[in-house]
N, C-alpha and C positions, 0 to 999 in steps of 0.2 A: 321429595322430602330430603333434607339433608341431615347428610350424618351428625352434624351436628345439635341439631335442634332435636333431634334421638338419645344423645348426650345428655344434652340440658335437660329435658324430662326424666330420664330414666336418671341423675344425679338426685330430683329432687323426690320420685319414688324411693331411691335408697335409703335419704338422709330424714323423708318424713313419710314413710307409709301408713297408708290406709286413707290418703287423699281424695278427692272428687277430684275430675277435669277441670270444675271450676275452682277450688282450693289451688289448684300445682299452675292453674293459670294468675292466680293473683300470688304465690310465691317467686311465680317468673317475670312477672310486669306489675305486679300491684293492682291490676282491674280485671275482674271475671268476666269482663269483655271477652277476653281471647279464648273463655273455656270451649269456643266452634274450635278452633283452630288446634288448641292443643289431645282435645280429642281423637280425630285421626292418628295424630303422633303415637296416644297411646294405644291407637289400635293397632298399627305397626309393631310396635313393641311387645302386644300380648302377642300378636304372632308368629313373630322372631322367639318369643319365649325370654325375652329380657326381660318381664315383668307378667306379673301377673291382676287379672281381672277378678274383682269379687262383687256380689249384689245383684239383686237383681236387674237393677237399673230404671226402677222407679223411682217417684217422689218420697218413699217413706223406706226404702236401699238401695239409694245410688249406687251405681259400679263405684267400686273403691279400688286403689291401683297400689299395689307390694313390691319389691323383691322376687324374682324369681325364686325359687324354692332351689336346693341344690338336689339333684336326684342323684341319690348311691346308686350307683351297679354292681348288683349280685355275682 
């Protein structure tokens, strides 16, 4: 997976959170065709910790994809 296409999803988590894979695939290409494909990306990324996952990931609370959260250290 390239760091780029890491880029490109994690720009449009920043700029539109609380997205579906399918919503951040039709703001990258226009067709929720690609929501397989941009999926893994953000699964990569929730576990990099460049974003975060929310939902439960059915039909009625999709995993919705944020910002990472900044964590203070004590």
């Amino acid at each position: 997976m390239s760091e780029a296409a890491l880029v490109r999803v994690e720009d449009v988590v920043k700029g539109r959170p609380g997205l579906t894979a399918r919503q951040i695939a039709v703001t990258l290409s226009g067709t929720s065709g690609y929501g397989e494909q941009v999926r893994p990306v953000c699964d990569v990324l929730v576990a990099s910790a460049r974003i975060e996952k929310r939902g439960a990931g059915g039909p009625a609370d999709p995993y919705r994809y944020y910002p990472a959260r900044i964590r203070k250290h004590a």
